[in-house]
C-alpha positions in Angstrom: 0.0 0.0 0.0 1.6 3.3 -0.8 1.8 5.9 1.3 -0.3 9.0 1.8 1.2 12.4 1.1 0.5 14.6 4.0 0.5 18.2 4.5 2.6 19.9 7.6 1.3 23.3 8.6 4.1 23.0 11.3 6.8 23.0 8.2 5.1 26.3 7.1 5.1 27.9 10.5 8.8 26.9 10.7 9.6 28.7 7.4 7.6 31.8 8.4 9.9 32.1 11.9 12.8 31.8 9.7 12.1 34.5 7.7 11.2 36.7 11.2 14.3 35.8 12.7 16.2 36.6 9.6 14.8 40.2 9.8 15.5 40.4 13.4 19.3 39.4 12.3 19.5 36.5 13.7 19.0 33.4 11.6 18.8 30.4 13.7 17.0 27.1 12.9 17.1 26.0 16.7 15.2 29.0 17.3 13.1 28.8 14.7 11.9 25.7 15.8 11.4 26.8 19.7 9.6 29.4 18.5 7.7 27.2 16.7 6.8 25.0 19.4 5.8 28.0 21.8 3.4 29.1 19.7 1.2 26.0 18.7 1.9 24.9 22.6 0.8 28.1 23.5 -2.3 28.9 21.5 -4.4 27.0 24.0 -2.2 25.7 26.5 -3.7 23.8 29.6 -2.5 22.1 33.0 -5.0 20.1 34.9 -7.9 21.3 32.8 -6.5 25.2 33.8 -5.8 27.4 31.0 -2.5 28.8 31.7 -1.2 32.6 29.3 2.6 32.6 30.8 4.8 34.9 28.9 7.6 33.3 27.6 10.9 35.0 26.5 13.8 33.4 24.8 17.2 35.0 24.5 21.2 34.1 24.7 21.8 34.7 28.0 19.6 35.0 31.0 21.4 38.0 32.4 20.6 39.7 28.6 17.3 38.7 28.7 16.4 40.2 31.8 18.6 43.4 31.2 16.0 43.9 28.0 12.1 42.9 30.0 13.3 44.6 33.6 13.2 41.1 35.3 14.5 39.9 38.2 15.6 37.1 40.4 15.5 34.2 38.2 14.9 30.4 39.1 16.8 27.7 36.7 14.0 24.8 36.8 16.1 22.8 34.0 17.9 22.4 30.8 17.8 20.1 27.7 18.5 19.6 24.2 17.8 22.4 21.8 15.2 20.7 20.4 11.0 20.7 20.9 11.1 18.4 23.7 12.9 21.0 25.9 10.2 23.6 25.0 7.6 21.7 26.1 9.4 20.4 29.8 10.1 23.8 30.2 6.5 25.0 29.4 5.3 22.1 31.8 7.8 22.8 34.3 7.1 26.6 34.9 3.5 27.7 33.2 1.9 26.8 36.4 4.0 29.4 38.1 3.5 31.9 36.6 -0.5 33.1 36.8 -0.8 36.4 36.5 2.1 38.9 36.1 4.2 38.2 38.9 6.5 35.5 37.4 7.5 34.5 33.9 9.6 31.8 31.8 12.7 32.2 30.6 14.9 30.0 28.0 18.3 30.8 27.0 20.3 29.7 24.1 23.5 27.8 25.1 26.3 27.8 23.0 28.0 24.7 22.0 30.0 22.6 19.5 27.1 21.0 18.4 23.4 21.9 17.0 22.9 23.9 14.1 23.7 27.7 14.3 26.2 26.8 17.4 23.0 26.1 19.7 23.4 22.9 21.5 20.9 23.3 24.5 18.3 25.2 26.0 18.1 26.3 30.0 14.9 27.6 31.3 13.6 28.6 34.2 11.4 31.7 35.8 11.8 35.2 37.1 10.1 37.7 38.7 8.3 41.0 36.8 6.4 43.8 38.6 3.2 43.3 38.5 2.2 46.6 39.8 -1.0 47.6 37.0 0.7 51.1 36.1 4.4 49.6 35.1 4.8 48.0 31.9 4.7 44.4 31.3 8.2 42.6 30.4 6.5 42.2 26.7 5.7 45.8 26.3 9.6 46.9 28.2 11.1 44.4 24.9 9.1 45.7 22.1 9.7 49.6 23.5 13.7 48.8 22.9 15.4 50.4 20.2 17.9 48.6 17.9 17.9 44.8 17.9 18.3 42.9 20.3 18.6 38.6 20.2 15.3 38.3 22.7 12.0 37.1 21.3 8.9 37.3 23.7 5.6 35.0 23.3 2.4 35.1 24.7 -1.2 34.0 23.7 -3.7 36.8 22.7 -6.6 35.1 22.5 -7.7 31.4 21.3 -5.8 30.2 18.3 -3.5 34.0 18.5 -0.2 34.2 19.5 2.2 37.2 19.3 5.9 37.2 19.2 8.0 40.3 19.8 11.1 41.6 20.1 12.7 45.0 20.1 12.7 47.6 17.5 8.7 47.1 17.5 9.4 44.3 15.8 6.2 41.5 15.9 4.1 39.2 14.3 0.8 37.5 14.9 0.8 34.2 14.6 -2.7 32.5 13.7 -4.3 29.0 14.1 -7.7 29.1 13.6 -7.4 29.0 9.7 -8.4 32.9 9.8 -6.7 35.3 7.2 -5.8 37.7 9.0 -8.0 39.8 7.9 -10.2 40.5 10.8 -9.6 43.0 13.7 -6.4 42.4 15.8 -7.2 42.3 19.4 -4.2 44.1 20.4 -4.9 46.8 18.8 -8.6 46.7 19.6 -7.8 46.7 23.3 -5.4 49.8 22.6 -7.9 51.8 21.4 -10.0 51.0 24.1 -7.6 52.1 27.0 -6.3 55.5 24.8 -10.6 56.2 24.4 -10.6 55.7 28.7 -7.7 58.1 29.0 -8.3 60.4 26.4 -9.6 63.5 28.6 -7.0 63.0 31.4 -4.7 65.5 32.2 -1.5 64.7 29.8 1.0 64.4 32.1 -1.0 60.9 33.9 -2.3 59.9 30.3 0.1 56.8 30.2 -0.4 55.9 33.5 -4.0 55.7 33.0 -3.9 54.4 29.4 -1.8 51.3 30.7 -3.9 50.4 33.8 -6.9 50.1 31.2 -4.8 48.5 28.6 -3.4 45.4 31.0 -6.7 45.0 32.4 -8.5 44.8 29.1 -5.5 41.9 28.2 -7.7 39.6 30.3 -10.5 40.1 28.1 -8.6 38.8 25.2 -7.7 35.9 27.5 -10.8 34.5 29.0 -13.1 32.4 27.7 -16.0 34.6 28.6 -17.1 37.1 26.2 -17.4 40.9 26.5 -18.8 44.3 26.1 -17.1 47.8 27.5 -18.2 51.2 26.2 -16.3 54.1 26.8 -18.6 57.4 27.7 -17.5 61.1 27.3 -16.5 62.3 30.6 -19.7 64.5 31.4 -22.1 62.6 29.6 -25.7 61.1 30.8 -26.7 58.0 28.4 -29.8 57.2 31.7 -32.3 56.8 28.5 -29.9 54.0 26.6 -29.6 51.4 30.0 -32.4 49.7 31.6 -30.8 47.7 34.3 -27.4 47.2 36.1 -24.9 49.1 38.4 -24.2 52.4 37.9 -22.1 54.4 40.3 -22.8 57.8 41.4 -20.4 59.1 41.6 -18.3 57.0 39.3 -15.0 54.7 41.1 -12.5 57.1 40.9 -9.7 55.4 39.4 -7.9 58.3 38.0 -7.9 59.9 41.1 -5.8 56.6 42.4 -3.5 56.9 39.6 -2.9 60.2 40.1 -2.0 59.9 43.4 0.2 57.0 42.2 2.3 59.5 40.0 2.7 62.2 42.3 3.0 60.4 45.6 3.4 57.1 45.2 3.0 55.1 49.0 2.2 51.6 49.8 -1.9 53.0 50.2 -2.2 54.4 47.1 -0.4 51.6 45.2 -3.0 49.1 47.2 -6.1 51.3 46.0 -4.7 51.2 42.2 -4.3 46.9 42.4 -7.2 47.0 43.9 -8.5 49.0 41.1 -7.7 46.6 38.5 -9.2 43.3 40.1 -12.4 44.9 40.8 -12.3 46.1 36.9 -11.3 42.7 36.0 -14.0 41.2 37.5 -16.6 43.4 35.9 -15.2 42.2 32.9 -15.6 38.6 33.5 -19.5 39.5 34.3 -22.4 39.5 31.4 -23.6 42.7 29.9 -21.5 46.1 29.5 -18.9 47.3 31.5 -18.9 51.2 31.2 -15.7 53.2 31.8 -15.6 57.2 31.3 -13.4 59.2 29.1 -11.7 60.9 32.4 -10.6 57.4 33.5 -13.2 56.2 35.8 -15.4 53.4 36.5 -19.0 53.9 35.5 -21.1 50.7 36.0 -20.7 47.1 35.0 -23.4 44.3 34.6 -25.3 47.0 32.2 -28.2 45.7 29.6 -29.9 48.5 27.1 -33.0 49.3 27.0 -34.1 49.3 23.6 -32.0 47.5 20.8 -34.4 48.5 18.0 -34.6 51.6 18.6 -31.1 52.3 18.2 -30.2 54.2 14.8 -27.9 52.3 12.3 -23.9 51.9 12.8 -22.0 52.0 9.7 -19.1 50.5 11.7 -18.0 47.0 11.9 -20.1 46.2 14.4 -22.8 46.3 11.5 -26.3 48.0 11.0 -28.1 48.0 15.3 -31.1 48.2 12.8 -30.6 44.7 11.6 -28.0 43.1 13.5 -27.0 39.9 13.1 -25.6 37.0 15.7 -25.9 36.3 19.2 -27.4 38.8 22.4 -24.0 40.1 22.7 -23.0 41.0 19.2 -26.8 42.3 19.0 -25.7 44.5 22.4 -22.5 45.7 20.7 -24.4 46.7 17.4 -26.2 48.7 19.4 -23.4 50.3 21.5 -21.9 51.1 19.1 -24.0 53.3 17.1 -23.9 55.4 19.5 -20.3 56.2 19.3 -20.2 59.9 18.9 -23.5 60.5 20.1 -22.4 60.2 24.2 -19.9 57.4 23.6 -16.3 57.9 23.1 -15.9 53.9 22.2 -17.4 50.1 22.0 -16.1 47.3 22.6 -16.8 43.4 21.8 -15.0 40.5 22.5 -17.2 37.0 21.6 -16.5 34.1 23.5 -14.9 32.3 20.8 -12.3 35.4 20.6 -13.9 37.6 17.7 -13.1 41.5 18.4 -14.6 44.3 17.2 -14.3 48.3 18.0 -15.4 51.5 17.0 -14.1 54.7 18.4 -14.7 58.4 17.9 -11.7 60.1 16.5 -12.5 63.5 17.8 -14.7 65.4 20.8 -16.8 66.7 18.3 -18.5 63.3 17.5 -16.9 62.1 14.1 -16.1 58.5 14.6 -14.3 55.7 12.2 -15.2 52.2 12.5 -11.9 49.9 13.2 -9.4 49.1 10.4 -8.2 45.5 9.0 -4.6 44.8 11.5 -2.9 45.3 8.3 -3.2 49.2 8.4 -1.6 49.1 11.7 1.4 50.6 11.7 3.3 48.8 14.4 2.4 45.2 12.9 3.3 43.4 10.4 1.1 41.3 8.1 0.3 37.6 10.6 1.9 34.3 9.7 
């Protein structure tokens, strides 16, 4: 009987990595293939039934490594062969250490006589990152690095999406869902978001503020729970578009805590921010629509509108609220969104099998633009 011919989607994958880490300048099939096996082990990686979203970074030296994410007081757990088998001891080794943002994996490159590209063996372990909600993650300290530097970092978006950075902005999204690529990227999605949440902020606290938001919307992109946030301008009243939730009068003053953060940073205020972002976090995790204001503060969560008909039509992504098509929540967001411009600064939606879409206002004065494809972003590249 003669053999099938089958088709390797792993072979391509390989290929694409090559071609990344030859624009990085550093060609490396070792690598390649690490990489390789961090993504498709990450895209839906589990432990006991637990899904687990370590960050994972991958450079020449430890020491290097943690000069370039701001890490600190690493923990060798093991070493291996250069080879996909070492990825994945070291993946189930160390993922379940590192929930949340406290701790992440490290794997350096060992140099050696053998192994192609001089790369004999891998040693991985973890280390320690602050996970304090207004300091940057190790991932975002990489990719704001100028210049190239041999350190990769890899993390799972959302189901099926994994992104791989390095410095010099360079990144790519890697996709496993058969999508192509075409649709909205969730990173960028959830940036928009946190600038809409800032925008009217004094400027000196607008990162601060921009950041909390933005690596508290990350779990969105994570859970398997879908979601809705709208953004409302900072003095508006949108009473006549909700019929039930909780709605806070006055509004959870997070930007107040930030402030205070910035300016006079002690261990209160830095409890009150934390605190801050699990109690957002949570009111993600809940159904209906989490509300945020444009001055950086919490405005309700658990929120259901009152009327879906009678909102007027959207001629963003989220399609026409007058006909909208899909389930209660992409029905909710149709109708969110059309009213972007109209009270609303911005509308979120996150399904529970990881589709994204956003519209935001570009301006005070009401003109809004619906989201672009990712390959208008600027930052990213085209996905693997």
């Amino acid at each position: 009987m003669s053999r099938i011919p089958s088709l390797s989607l792993r072979r391509h994958l390989v290929a694409g990595l090559g071609d990344f880490l030859a624009e990085a300048e550093l060609p490396c099939a070792p690598t390649a293939e690490a990489l390789a096996e961090l993504v498709v082990s990450l895209s839906h990686y589990r432990e006991e039934g637990t899904a687990l979203f370590p960050m994972v970074f991958l450079g020449n030296s430890v020491e290097e490594l943690l000069v370039a994410v701001g890490g600190a007081d690493p923990i060798p757990l093991g070493r291996g062969p250069a080879d996909a088998a070492t990825i994945r001891l070291a993946l189930k080794r160390s993922a379940p250490l590192c929930v949340g943002r406290h701790w992440s994996i490290y794997v350096s490159r060992e140099k050696g006589d053998c192994g192609i590209g001089g790369v004999s063996e891998f040693a991985f372990g973890v280390f320690r990152a602050d996970p304090f909600p207004l300091q940057p993650t190790p991932i975002e300290r990489l990719s704001a690095l100028s210049g190239r530097l041999p350190v990769f970092g890899v993390i799972q978006r959302a189901p099926d999406l994994v992104e791989i950075r390095s410095s010099g902005g360079l990144v790519r999204h890697v996709l496993l869902a058969g999508s192509d690529g075409e649709g909205e990227s969730p990173t960028r999605a959830i940036d928009a978001i946190a600038r809409s949440a800032a925008r009217d902020v004094p400027p000196e606290f607008f990162a601060a503020t921009h950041g909390f938001y933005r690596r508290s919307l990350v779990s969105v992109l994570q859970s398997g729970h879908g979601s809705l946030v709208g953004v409302t301008e900072a003095k508006s009243s949108l009473s006549r578009l909700f019929a039930d939730g909780v709605l806070h009068q006055p509004a959870i003053p997070v930007a107040e805590a930030i402030r205070a953060a910035c300016t006079n940073p002690n261990r209160d205020v830095a409890t009150r921010v934390r605190a801050y972002g699990h109690l957002f976090e949570g009111m993600l995790g809940m159904d209906g629509v989490t509300l945020v204001s444009s001055a950086g503060d919490i405005v309700g969560y658990h929120i259901f509108l009152r009327n879906l008909e009678d909102a007027p039509p959207s001629s963003g992504r989220g399609g026409d609220a007058s006909s909208p098509v899909g389930g209660a929540r992409r029905r909710t967001y149709s109708a969110l969104a059309s009213w972007v411009g109209r009270g609303l600064v911005a509308a979120f939606y996150r399904s529970q099998d990881g589709a994204v879409a956003f519209r935001v206002a570009e301006s005070p004065d009401g003109a809004s633009r619906a989201s672009l494809p990712s390959s208008h972003e600027p930052e990213e590249s085209a996905p693997l």
